[in-house]
C-alpha positions as a Markdown table, in Angstrom:
| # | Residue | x | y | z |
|---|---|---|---|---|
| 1 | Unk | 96.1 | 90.4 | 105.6 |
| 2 | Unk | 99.3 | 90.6 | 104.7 |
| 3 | Unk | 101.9 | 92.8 | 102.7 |
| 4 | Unk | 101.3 | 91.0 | 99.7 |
| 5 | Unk | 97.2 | 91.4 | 100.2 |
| 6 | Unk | 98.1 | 95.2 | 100.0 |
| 7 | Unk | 100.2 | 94.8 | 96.7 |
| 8 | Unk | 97.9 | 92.7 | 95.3 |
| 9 | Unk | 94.6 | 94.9 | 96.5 |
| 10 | Unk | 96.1 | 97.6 | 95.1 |
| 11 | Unk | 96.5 | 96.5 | 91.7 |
| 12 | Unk | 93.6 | 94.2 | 91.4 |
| 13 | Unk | 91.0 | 97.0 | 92.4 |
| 14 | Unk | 90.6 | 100.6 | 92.5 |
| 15 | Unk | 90.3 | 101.8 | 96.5 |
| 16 | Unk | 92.4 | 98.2 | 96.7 |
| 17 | Unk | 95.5 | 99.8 | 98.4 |
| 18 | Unk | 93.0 | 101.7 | 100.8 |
| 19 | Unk | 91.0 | 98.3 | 102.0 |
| 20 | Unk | 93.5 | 96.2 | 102.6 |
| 21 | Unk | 95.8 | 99.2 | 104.5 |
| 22 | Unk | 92.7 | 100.0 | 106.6 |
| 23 | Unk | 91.8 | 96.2 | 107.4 |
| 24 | Unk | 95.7 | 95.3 | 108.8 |
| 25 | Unk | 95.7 | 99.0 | 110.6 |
| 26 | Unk | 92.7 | 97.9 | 111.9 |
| 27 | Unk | 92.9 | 93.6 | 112.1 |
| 28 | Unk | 96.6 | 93.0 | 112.1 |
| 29 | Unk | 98.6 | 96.3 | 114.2 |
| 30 | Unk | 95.0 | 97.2 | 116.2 |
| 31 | Unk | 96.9 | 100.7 | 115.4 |
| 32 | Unk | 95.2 | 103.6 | 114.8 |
| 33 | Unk | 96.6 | 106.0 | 111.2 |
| 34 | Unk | 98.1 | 108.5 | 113.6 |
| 35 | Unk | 100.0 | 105.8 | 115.3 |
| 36 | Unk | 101.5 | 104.2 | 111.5 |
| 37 | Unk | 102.4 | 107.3 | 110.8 |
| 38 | Unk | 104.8 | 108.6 | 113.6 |
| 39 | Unk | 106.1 | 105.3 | 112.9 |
| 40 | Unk | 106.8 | 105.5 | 109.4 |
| 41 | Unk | 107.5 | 109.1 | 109.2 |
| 42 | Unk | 104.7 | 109.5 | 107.0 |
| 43 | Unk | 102.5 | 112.6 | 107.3 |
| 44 | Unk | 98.9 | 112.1 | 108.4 |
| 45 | Unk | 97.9 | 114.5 | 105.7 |
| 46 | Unk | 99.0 | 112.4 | 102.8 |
| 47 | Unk | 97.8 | 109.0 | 104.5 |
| 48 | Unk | 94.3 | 110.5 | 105.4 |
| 49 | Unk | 93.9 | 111.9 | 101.8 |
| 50 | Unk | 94.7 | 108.3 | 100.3 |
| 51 | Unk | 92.4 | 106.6 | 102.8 |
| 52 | Unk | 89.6 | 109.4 | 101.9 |
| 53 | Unk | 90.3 | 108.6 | 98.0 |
| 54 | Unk | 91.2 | 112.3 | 97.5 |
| 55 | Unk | 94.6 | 111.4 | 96.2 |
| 56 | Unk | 96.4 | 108.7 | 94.9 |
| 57 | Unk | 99.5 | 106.9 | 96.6 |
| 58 | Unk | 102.7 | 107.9 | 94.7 |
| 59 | Unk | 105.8 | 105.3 | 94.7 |
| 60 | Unk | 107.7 | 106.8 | 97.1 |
| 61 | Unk | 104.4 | 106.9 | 99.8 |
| 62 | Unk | 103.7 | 103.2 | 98.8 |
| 63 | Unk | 107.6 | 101.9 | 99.2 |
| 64 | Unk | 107.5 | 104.0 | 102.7 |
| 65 | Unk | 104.2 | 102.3 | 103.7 |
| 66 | Unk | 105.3 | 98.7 | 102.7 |
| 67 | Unk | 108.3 | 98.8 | 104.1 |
| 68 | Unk | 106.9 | 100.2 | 107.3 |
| 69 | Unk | 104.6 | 97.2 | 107.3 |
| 70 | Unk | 107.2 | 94.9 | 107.3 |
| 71 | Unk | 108.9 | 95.9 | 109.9 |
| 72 | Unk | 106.0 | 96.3 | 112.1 |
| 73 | Unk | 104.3 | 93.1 | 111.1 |
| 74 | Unk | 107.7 | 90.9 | 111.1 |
| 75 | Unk | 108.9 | 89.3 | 113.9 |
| 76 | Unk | 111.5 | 91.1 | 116.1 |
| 77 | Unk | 113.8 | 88.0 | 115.4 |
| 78 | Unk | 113.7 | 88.7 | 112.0 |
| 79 | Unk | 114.8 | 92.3 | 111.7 |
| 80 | Unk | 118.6 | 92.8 | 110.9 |
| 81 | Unk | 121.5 | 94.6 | 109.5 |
| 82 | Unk | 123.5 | 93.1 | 106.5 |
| 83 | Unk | 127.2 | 93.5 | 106.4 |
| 84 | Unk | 128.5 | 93.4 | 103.0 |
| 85 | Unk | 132.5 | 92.1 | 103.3 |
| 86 | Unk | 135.4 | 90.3 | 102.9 |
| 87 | Unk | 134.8 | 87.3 | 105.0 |
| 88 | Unk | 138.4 | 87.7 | 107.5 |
| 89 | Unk | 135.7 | 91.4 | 108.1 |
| 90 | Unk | 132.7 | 89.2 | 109.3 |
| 91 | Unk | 134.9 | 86.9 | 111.8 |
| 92 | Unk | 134.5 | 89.0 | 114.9 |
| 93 | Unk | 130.9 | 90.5 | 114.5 |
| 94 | Unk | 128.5 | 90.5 | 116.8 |
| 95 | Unk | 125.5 | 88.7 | 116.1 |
| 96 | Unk | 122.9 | 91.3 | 116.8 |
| 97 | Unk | 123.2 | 94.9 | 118.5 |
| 98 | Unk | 120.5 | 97.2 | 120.7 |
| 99 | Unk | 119.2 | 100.1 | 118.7 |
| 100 | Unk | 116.9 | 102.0 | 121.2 |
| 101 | Unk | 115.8 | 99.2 | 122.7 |
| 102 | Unk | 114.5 | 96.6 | 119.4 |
| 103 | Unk | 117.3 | 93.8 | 119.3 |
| 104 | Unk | 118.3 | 93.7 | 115.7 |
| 105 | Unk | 120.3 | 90.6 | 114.2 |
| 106 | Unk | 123.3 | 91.3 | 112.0 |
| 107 | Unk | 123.0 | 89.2 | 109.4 |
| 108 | Unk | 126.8 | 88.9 | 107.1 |
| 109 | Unk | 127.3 | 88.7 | 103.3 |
| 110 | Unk | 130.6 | 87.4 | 102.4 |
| 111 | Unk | 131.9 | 88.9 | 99.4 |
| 112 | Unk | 134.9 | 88.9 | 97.4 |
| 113 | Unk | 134.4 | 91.4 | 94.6 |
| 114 | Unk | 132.7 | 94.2 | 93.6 |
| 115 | Unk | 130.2 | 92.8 | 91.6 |
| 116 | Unk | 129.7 | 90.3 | 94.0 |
| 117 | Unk | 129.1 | 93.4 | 96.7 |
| 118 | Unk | 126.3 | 94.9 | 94.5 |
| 119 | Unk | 124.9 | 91.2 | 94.5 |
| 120 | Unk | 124.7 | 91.1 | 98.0 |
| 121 | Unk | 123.2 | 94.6 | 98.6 |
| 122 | Unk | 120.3 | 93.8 | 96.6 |
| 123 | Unk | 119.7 | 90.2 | 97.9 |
| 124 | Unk | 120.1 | 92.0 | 101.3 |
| 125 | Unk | 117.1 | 94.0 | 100.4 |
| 126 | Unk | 115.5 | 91.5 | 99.7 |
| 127 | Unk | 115.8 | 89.5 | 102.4 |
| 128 | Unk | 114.3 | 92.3 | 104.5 |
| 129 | Unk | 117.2 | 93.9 | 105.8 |
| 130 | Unk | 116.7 | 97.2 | 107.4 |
| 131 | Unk | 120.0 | 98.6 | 106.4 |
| 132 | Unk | 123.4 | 97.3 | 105.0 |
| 133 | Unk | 126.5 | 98.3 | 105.9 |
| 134 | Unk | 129.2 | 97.8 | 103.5 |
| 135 | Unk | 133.1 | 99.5 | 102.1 |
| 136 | Unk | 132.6 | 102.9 | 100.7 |
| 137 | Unk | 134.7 | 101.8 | 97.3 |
| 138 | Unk | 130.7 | 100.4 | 96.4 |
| 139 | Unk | 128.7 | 102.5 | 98.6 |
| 140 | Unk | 127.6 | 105.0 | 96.0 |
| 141 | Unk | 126.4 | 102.4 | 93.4 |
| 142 | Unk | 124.4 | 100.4 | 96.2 |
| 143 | Unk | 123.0 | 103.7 | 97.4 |
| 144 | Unk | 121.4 | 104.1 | 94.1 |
| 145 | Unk | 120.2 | 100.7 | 93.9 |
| 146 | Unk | 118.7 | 100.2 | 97.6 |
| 147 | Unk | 115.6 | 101.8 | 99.4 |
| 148 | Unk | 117.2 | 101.0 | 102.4 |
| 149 | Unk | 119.7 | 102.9 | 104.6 |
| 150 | Unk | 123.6 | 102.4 | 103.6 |
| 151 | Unk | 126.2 | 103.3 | 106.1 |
| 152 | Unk | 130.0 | 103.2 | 104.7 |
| 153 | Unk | 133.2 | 101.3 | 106.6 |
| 154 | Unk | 135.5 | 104.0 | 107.7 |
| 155 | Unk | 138.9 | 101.7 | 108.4 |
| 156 | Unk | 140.6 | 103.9 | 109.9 |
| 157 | Unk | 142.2 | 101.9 | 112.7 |
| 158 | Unk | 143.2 | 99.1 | 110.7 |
| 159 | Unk | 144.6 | 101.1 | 108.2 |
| 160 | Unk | 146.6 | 103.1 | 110.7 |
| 161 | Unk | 148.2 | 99.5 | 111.6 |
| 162 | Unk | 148.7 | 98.2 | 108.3 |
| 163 | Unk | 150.6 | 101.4 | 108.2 |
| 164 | Unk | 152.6 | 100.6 | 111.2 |
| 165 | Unk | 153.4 | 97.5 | 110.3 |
| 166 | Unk | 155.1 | 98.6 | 107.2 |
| 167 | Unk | 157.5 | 100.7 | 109.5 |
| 168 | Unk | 159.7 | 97.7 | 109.6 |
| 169 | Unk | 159.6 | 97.1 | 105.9 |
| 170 | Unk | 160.5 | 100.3 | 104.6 |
């Protein structure tokens, strides 16, 4: 069973969503509800009441669950970070970080415009990035685009030495 099984259960069949979660809890993570959900952050309460057919997933619940999935079903090679930038940005990244001990890959997305940021976000998504970081000039728009985490450049540093630089100029 796979993510797509759940999709597809869930629209094919009424109770679909609720056989195929239960058969890769119980087939595919050998993980019991209580475990998904203090991974996932979702409350036993709502996931028991789904699985009991007393309530209905909402959107929100199904995007959390799916995207949970993924990223326990995936393999830890694939999980990553996209970086959103100008390419002379992505020269000196590091190819993957530690967060709390899961290696995750930082995966770049050269960009040259706006547009072409917004592009990237959502392929980034797509792709099955975990979060993007990316300038905060597009930050707002891709916030309200993405499911995902965003987390804004702050330059800073390099602005402070553009600055210096000028010194001479001026």
């Amino acid at each position: 069973m796979t993510v797509s099984d759940l999709i597809n259960g869930m629209l094919r069949e009424d109770g679909g969503f609720q056989k195929a979660f239960r058969s890769i809890l119980d087939d595919e993570l050998n993980m019991s509800l209580n475990e998904f959900c203090q991974l996932s952050g979702i409350s036993q309460s709502t996931m028991y009441k789904i699985l009991e057919d007393k309530r209905e997933p909402n959107l929100r619940t199904v995007r959390q669950v799916i995207k949970s999935l993924r990223v326990l079903m995936e393999p830890e090679d694939s999980h990553f970070i996209g970086v959103i930038a100008f390419t002379t940005v992505l020269e000196n990244l590091p190819k993957s970080i530690d967060m709390d001990g899961l290696t995750v890959n930082v995966r770049e997305y050269p960009v040259s415009t706006v547009e072409d940021a917004i592009i990237a976000a959502v392929r980034a998504e797509r792709d099955g990035a975990l979060a993007v970081v990316c300038a905060p000039i597009v930050a707002p728009t891709i916030e309200k685009i993405l499911s995902i985490p965003v987390s804004r450049v702050i330059p800073t540093t390099s602005v402070l030495l553009a600055i210096d630089r000028l010194k001479d100029l001026v």
